[in-house]
N, C-alpha and C positions, 0 to 999 in steps of 0.2 A: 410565529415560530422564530425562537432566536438563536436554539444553539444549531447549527448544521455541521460541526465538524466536531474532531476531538486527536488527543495527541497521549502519548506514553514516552518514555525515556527511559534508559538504564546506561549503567557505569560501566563499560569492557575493557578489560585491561589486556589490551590488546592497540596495535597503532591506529591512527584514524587511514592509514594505505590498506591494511589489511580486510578492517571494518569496512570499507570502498568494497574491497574485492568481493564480498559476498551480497552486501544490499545493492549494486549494481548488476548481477547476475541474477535475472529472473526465473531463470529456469533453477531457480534452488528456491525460492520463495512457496511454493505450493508443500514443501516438505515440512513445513513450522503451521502450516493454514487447518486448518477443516475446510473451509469455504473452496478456496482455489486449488483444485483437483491439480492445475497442469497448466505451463505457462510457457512460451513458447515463441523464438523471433519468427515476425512475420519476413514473407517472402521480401526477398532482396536486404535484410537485417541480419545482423550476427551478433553483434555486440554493443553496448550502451555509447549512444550518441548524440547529440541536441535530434530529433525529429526523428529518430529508430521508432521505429511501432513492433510491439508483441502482441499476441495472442493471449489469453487468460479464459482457462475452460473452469466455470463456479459449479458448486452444489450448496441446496438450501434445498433443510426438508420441507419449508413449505413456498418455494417455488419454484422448485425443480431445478435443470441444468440447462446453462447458458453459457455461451463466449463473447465474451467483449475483445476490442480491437482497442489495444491502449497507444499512448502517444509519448512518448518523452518529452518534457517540457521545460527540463531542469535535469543540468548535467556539470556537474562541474568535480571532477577529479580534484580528492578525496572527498571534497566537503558536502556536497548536496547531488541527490537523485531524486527527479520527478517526474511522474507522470500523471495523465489525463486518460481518465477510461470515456472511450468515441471522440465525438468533436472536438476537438481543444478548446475551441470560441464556447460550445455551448456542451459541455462532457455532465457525463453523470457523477461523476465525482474526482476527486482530486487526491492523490497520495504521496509522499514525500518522504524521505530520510534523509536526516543531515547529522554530519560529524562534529562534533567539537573537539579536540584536544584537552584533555586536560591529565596532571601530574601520573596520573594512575593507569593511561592508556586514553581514552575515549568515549564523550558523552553523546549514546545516538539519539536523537527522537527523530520519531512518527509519527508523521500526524494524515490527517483523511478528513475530508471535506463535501460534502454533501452536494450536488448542480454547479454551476446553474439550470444545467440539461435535465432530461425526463430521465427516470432510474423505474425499478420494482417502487421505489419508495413512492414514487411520484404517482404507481397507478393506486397503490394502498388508501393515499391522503384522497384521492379523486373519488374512491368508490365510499371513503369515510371521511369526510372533512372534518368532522367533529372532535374526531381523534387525530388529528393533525402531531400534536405537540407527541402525545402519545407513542404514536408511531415513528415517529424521526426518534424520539430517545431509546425506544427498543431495538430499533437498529444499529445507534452508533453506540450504545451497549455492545451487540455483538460484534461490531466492527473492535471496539476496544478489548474486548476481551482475544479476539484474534491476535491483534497488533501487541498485546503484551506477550504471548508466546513466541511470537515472530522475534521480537527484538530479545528474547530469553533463548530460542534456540539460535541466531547471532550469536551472542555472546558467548554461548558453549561452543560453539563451531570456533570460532576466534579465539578464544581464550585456550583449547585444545590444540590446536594447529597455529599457532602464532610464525610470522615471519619475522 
């Protein structure tokens, strides 16, 4: 298996402070998702910070509803937000948006990353090894296709309500 992750990008013409303001705010990220119903600071959190953890309630029609506990692991005002869904050392996958700057407002990408931890995917490849390759590409398909409307309703949100 070689690809485990995968990334999207788009142009908002809008600042990389503003663009902050919204990929930093997870309780707005479930409203661009199918997947992520509902997202949420965990107790003692409020706001994005190196080591804040949220909540993340998923749907998938074929494995139903779960809540992961994510981790911030990349924070840096305006430029990058990241987190680790469960253990940070050993998390089910990894998620990321970073700012750039550029003439027109602000270039975002997203990118998402596959373990090194146990995930849905992890028990799929267990119960079919065979299909291995298979299965990691049909997921970070849906993953990708999520993260492009993510980063398309950003950008209308941004681009709309500009500071």
């Amino acid at each position: 298996m070689t690809r485990r992750g995968t990334a999207v990008s788009i142009e908002i013409a809008a600042s990389p402070e503003r663009v902050w303001e919204l990929i930093s705010d997870v309780t707005l990220l479930p409203r661009f998702s199918a997947e992520l119903q509902h997202a949420e600071w965990a107790e003692g959190f409020d706001a994005p910070a190196l080591g804040a953890q949220f909540l993340g309630t998923n749907r998938h029609p074929a494995i139903g509803e779960w809540t992961t506990t994510s981790h911030i692991i990349e924070c840096e005002p305006p430029r990058v937000f990241g987190w680790a869904v469960g253990d940070p050392e050993m998390c089910a996958a990894t998620w990321q948006f970073e700012t750039d700057p550029i003439p027109q407002g602000t270039r975002l990408r997203y990118t998402a990353r596959l373990g090194p931890g146990r995930s849905g995917v992890t028990m799929l490849i267990e119960r079919e090894p065979d299909r291995a390759d298979e299965i990691v590409a049909r997921r970070l398909a849906q993953w990708e296709a999520g993260m492009h409307a993510t980063v398309a309703g950003i950008r209308d949100l941004a681009e709309r309500e500009r500071t």
